[in-house]
N, C-alpha and C positions, 0 to 999 in steps of 0.2 A: 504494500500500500504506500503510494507516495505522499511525501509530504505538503501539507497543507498550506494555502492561505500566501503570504509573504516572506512565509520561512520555504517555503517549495519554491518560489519563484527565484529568491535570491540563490539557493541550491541549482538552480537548474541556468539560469542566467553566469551565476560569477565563478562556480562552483562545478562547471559541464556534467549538474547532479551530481555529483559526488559525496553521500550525505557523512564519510566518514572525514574528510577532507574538508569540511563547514565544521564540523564538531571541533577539528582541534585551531581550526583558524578561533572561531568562538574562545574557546578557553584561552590562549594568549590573550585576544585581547580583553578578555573580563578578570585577566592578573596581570594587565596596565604593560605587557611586554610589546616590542616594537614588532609593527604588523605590514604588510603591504596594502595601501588603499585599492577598496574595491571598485573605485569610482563612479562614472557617471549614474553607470546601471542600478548601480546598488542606494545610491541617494533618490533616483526615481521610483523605487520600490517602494523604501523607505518613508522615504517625503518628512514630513518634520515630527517624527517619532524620536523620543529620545532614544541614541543611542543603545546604552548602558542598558536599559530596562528593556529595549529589542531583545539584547546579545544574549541576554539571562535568559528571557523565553525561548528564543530558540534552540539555544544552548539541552535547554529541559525537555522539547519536543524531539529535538533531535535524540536526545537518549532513548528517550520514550520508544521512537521509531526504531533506533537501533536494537534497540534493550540492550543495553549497559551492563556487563555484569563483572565482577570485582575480578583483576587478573590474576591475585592470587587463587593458586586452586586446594591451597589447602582449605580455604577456609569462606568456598562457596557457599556450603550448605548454612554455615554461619551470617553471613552476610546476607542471606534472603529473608532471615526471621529479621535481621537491623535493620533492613531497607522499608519493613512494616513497621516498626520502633518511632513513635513521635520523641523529641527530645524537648526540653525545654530552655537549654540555652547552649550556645556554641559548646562551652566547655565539654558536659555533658556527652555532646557527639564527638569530641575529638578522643574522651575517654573510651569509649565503648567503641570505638574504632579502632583504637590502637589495643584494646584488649582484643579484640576479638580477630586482628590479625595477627597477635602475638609478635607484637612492634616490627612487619616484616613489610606495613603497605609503606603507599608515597606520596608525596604529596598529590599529583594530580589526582589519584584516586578518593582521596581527603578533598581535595575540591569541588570532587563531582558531587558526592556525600551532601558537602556544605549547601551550595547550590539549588538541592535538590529540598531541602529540608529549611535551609535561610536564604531567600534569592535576594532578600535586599540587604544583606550583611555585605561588610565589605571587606570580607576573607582576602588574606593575601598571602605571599612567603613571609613577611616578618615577623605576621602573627603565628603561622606554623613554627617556626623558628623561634621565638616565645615558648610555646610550649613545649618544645622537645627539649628544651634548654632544662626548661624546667622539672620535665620528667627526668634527665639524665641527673644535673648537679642539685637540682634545686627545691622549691618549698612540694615539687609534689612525688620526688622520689617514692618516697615511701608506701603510694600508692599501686607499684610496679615491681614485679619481680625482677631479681636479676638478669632471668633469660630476655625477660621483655625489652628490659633495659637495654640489655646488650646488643639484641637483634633491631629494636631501633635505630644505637648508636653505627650500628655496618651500614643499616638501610639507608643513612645520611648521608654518611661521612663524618670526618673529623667534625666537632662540634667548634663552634667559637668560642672560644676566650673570654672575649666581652658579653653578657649577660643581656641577650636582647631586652629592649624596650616594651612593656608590658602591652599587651594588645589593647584596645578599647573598642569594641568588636557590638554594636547596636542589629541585634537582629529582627528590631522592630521595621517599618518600612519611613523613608524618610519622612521626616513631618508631623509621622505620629509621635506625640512625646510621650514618653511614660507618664503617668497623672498618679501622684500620690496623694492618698488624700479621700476625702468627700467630691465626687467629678462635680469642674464647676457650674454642668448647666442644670444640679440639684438648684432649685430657686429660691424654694424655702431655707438652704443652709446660706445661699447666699445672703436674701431677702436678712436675715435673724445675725449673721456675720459682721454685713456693712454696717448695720447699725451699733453693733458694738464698739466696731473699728470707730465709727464717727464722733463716739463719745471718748475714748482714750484718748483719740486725737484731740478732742476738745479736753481732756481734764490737761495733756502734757502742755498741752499750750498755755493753759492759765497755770500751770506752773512752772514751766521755763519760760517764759514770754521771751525776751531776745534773745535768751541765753541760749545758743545753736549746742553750746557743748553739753550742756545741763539737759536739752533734748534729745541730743544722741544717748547719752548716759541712759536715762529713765529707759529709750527705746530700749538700750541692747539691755538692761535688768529685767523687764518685762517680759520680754524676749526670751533669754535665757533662763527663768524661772519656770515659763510657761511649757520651754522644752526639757526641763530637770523633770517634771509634775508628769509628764509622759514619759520619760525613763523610768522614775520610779515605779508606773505600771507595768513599764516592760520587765521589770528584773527579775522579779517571783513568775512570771510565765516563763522567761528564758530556761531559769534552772528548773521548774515543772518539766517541760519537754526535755531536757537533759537527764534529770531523775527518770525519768522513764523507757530510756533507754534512746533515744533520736539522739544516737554519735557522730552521724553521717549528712552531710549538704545532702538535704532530699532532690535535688537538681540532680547532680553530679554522680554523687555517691561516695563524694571522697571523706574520707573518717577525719574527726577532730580526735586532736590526740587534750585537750582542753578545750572550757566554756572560753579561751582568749582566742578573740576576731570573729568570734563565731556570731551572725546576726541572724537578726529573727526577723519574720517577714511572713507578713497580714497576706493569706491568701485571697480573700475578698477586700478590697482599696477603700471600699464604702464603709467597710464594718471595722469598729473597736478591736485594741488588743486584746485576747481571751487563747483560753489555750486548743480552743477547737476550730479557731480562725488562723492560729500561729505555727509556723514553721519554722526549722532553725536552717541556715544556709550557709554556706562559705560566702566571701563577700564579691569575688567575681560573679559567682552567679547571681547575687541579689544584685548587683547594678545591673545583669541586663534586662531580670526580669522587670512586667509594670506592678 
């Protein structure tokens, strides 16, 4: 069955149909590497679609078409139960991908992966490179067997020196911000909010009247109080879920060896901390979750 729609056309136009030969032109250029323009044809196709967001879809249809399937062969039948696996944030999937190749895949197959599961993340080698870093020398060692380790560090190469730069890796899609909180177009919390806001504003004013410094002051006491007063709720549910056994980032799965860095995280945004609404997480995973 041929491919569809503007991903068939540019295949058969720039590509003389070659759908495996579109596949890895795609993947270069959605890892930012230097490409040959496909010109005229390909921007008449196109017309004014953003790039990027093309490359990803066809990228995905193309596998589709191809069926894609992991080149390692030890560890096919492994990989068809992961490719059904929802994950909930990149880490997540780079753990259970390097487990379950027994650190033997590579990056582009880790890309496909990505892609397939976060099309609008923006996975790259540094961020790979990040995390091997990490499995080998560093904070997630301990997550990984020797052999894994080791069979990673062949699969690479020599490891660098320098201690990549930690990823910041949003697998939300652009635009959407994470919204922590009561969402703002609740009316009633707003409606019940600004008028609080309107009165503090008015008590700081008749109490610092010119004094700018004397108003930042009150602000950032207020401030700070009102987010001590929500710590304090958080502490006794943190150690709750701990006492109970939740050792592990429920994202990930990576074990805490202590309650230190370890954060908790309101599975419903709308609702209060409680210990049937709270999860405990490592803290990559809680920045990417909302």
């Amino acid at each position: 069955m041929p491919l569809n729609g503007t991903v068939g056309r540019v295949c058969d136009k720039c590509f003389g149909g070659n759908a495996e030969a579109m596949r890895l032109y795609a993947e270069k250029y959605l890892r930012d590497e230097q490409v040959v323009p496909l010109g005229r044809e390909f921007r008449d196709i196109i017309a004014t679609r953003n790039r990027h967001n093309w490359w990803r879809q066809a990228l995905a249809s193309i596998n589709n078409h191809l069926k894609i399937l992991p080149s390692n062969t030890q560890s096919i039948n492994n990989n068809t139960k992961t490719n059904q696996k929802e994950f909930r944030t990149i880490k997540a999937l780079v753990f259970d991908y390097i487990r379950t190749v027994q650190g033997r895949g590579d990056y582009d197959e880790l890309t496909r992966k990505m892609l397939q599961h976060f099309p609008n993340s923006r996975w790259k080698k540094t961020h790979w490179a990040w995390y091997r870093y990490q499995i080998l020398n560093g904070r997630f060692k301990d997550e990984f067997s020797a052999s894994v380790r080791a069979n990673l560090e062949k699969a690479g190469g020599r490891i660098q020196l320098i201690v990549p730069q930690e990823p910041i890796i949003n697998p939300l899609p652009p635009g959407n911000a994470r919204e922590k909180g009561p969402h703002p177009r609740d009316t009633e919390v707003k409606r019940i909010g600004d008028h609080v806001l309107e009165h503090v504003r008015f008590i700081f004013s008749l109490a610092a009247k010119e004094d700018l410094d004397l108003r930042f002051r009150l602000n950032r006491w207020v401030f700070s109080r009102l987010m001590h007063d929500e710590i304090r709720v958080k502490r006794p549910i943190k150690k709750t879920l701990w006492n109970s056994g939740m050792r592990k980032c429920q994202a990930c799965g990576e074990s805490f060896a202590s309650l230190k860095g370890v954060e908790i995280h309101r599975k419903s945004a709308t609702s209060t901390y409680s210990v049937e609404n709270c999860e405990l997480l490592c803290r990559e995973c809680h920045e990417q979750l909302p």
